[in-house]
ROPA-585597 format. One record per residue: residue in one letter; residue number from 1; x, y, z of N, C-alpha, C, O in turn. Coordinates in nm, 3 decimals. Layout:
BEGIN
+----+-----+---------+---------+---------+---------+---------+---------+---------+---------+---------+---------+---------+---------+
! aa !   i !     nc1 !     nc2 !     nc3 !    cac1 !    cac2 !    cac3 !     cc1 !     cc2 !     cc3 !     oc1 !     oc2 !     oc3 !
+----+-----+---------+---------+---------+---------+---------+---------+---------+---------+---------+---------+---------+---------+
!  A ! NUM !       X !       Y !       Z !       X !       Y !       Z !       X !       Y !       Z !       X !       Y !       Z !
...
+----+-----+---------+---------+---------+---------+---------+---------+---------+---------+---------+---------+---------+---------+
//
This chain:
BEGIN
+----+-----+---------+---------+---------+---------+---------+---------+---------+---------+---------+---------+---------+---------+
! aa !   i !     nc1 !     nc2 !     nc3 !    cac1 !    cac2 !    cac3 !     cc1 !     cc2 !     cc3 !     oc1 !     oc2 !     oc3 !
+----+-----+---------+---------+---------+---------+---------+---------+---------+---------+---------+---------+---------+---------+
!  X !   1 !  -0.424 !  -0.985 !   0.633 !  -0.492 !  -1.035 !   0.749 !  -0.448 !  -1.179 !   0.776 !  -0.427 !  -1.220 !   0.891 !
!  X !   2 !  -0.433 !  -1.262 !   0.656 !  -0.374 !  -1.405 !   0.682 !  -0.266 !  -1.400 !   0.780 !  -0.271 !  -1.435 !   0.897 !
!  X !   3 !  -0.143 !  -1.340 !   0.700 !  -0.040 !  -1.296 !   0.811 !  -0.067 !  -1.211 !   0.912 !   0.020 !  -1.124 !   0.913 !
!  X !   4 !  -0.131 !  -1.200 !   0.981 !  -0.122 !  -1.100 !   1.124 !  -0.199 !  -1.257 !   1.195 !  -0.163 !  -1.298 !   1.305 !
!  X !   5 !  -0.308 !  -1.332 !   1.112 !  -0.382 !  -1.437 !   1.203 !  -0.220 !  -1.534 !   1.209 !  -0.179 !  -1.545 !   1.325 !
!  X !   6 !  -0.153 !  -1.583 !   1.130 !  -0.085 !  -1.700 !   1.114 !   0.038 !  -1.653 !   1.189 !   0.117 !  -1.745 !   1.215 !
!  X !   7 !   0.070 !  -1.545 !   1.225 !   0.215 !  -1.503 !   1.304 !   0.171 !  -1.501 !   1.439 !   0.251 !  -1.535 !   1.526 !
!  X !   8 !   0.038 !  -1.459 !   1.474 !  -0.017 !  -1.441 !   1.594 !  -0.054 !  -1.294 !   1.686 !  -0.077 !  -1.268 !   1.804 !
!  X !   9 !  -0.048 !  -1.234 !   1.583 !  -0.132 !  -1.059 !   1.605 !  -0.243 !  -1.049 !   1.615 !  -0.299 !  -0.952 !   1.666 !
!  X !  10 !  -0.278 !  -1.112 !   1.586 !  -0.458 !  -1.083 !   1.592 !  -0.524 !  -1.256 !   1.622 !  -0.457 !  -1.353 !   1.586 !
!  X !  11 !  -0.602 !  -1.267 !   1.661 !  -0.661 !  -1.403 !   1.701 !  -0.869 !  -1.345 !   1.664 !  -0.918 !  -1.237 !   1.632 !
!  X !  12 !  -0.914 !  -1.446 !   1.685 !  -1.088 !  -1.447 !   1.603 !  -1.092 !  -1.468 !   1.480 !  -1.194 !  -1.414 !   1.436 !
!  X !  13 !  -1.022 !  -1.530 !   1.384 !  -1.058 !  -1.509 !   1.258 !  -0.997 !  -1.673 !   1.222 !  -0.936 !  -1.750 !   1.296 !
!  X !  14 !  -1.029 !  -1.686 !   1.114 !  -1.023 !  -1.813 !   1.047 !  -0.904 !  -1.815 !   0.869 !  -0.893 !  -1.710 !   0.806 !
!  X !  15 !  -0.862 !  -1.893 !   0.839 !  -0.779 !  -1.873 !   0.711 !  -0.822 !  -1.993 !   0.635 !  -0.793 !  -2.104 !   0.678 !
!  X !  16 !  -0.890 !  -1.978 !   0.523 !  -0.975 !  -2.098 !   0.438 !  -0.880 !  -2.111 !   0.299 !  -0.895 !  -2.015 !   0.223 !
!  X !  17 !  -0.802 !  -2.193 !   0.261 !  -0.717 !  -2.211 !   0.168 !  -0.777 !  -2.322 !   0.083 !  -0.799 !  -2.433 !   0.132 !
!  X !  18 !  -0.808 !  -2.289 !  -0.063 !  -0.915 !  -2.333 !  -0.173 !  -0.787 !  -2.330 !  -0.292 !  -0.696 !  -2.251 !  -0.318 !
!  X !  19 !  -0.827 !  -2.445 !  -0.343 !  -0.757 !  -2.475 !  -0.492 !  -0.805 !  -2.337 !  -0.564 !  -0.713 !  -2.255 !  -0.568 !
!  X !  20 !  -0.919 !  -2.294 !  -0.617 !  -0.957 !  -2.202 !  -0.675 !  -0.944 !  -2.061 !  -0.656 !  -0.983 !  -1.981 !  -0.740 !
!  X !  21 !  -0.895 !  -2.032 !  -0.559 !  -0.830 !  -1.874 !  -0.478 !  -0.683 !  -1.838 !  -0.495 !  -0.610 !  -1.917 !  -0.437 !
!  X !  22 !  -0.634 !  -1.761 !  -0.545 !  -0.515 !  -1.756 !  -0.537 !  -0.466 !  -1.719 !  -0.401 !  -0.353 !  -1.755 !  -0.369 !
!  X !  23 !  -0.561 !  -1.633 !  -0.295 !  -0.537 !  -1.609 !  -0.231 !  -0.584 !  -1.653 !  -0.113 !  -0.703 !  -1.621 !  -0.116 !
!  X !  24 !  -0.551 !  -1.730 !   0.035 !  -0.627 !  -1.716 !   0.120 !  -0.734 !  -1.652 !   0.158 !  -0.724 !  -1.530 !   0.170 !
!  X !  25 !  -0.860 !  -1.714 !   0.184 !  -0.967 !  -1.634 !   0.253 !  -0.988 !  -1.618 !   0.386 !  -0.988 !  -1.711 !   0.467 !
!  X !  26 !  -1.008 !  -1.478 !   0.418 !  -1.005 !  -1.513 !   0.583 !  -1.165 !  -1.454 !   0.577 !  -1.229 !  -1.378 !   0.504 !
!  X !  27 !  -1.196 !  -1.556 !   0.729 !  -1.305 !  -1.491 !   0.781 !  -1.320 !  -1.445 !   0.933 !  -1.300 !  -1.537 !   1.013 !
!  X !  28 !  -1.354 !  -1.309 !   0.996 !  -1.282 !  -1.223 !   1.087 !  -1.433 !  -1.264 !   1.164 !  -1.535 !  -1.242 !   1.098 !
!  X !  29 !  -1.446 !  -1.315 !   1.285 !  -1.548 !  -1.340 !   1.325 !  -1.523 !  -1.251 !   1.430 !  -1.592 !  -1.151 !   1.406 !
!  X !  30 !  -1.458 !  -1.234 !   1.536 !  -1.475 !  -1.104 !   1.632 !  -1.282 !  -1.079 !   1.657 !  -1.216 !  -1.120 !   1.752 !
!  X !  31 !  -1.237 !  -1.007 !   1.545 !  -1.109 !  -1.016 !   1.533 !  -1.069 !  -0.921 !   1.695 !  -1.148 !  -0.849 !   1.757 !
!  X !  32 !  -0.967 !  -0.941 !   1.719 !  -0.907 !  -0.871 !   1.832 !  -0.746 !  -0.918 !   1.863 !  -0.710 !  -1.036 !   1.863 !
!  X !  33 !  -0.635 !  -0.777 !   1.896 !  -0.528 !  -0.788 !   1.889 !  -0.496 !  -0.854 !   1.980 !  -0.564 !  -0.843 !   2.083 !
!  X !  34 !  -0.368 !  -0.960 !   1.978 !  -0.306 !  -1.021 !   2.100 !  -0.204 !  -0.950 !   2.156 !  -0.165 !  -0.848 !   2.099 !
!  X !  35 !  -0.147 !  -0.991 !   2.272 !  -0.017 !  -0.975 !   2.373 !   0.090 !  -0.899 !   2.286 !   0.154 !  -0.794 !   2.296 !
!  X !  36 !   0.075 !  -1.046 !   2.155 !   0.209 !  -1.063 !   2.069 !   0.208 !  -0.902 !   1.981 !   0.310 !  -0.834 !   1.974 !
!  X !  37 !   0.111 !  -0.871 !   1.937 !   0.063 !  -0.814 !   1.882 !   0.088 !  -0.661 !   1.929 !   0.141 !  -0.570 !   1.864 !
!  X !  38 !   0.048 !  -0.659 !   2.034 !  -0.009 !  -0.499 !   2.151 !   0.174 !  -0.492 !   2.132 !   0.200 !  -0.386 !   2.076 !
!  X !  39 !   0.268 !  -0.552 !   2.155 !   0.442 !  -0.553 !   2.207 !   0.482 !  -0.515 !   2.057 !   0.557 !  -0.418 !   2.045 !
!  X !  40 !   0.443 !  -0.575 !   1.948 !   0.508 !  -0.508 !   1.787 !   0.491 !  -0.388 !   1.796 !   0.584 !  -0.307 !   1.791 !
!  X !  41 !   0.318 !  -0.346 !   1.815 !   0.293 !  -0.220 !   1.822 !   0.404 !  -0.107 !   1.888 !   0.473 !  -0.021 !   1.834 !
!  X !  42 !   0.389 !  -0.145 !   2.015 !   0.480 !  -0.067 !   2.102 !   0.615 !  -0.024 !   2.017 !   0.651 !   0.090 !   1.988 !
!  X !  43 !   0.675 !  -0.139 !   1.988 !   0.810 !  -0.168 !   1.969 !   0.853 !  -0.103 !   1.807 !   0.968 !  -0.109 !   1.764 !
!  X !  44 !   0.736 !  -0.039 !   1.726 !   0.712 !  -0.035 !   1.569 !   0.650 !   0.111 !   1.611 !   0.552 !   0.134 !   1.682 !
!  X !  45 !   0.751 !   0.215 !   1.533 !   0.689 !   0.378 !   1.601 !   0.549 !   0.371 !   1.382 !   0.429 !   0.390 !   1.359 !
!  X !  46 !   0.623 !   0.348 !   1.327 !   0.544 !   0.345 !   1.202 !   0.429 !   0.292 !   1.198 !   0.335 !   0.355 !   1.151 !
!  X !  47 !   0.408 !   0.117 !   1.264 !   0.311 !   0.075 !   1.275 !   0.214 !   0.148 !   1.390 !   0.092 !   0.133 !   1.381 !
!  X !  48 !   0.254 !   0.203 !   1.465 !   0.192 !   0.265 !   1.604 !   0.111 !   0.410 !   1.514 !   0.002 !   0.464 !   1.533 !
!  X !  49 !   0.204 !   0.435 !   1.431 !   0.111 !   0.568 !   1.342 !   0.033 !   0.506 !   1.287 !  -0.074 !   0.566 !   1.298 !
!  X !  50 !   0.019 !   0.392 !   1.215 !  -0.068 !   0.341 !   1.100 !  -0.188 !   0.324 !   1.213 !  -0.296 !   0.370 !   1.179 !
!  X !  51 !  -0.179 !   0.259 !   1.354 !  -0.245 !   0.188 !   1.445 !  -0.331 !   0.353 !   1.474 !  -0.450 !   0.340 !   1.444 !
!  X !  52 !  -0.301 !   0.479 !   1.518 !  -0.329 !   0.535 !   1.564 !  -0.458 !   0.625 !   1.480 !  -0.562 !   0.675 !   1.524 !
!  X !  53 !  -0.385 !   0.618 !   1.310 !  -0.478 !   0.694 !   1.207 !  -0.580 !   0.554 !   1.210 !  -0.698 !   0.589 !   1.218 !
!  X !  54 !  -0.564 !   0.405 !   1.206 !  -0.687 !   0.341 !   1.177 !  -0.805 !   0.390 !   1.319 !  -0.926 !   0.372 !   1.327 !
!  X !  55 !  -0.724 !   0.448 !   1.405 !  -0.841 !   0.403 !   1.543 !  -0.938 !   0.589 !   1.503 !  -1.060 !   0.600 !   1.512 !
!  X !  56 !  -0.858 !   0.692 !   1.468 !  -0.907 !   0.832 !   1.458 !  -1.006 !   0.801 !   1.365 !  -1.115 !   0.853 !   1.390 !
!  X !  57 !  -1.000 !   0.690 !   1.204 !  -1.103 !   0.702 !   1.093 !  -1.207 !   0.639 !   1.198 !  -1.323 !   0.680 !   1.187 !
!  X !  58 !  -1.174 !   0.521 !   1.321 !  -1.323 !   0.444 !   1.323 !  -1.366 !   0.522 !   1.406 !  -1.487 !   0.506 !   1.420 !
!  X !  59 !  -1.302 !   0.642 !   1.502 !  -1.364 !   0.705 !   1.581 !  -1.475 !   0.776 !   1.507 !  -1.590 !   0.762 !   1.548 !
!  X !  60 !  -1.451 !   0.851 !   1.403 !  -1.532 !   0.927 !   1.301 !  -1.578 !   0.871 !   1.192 !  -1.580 !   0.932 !   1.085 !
!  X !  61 !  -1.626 !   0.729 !   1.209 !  -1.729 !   0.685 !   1.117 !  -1.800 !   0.596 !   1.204 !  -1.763 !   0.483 !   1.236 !
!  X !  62 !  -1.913 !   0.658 !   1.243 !  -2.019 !   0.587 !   1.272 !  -2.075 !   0.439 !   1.294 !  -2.092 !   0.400 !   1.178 !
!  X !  63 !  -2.106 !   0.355 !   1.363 !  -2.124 !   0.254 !   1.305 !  -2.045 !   0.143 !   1.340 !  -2.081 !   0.027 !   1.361 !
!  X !  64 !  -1.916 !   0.198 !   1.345 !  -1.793 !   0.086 !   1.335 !  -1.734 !   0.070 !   1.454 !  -1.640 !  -0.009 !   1.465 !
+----+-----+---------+---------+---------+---------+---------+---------+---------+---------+---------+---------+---------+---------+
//
């Protein structure tokens, strides 16, 4: 998620970098894809499958 906020795919979220984390923390406050983002998709037939099975699980789980 760091990398999709820091390249510019996704925008709403925050990246909190702590001596004690090995890893960046992000926090996703109302995440949503950009321009930059929507054009990889297009342009990425693999990522467009990955994009397509994440949207079928949230269709069929409730809630989300």
């Amino acid at each position: 998620m760091a990398m999709l906020l820091n390249e510019g795919y996704i925008a709403g979220g925050q990246i909190w970098n702590a001596l004690d984390y090995r890893y960046p923390r992000v926090v996703l406050a109302r995440p949503e894809i950009t321009l930059k983002g929507l054009e990889y998709l297009e342009e990425n037939t693999l990522m467009r499958k990955a994009a397509n099975l994440a949207k079928g699980i949230k269709d069929t789980i409730p809630g989300l």
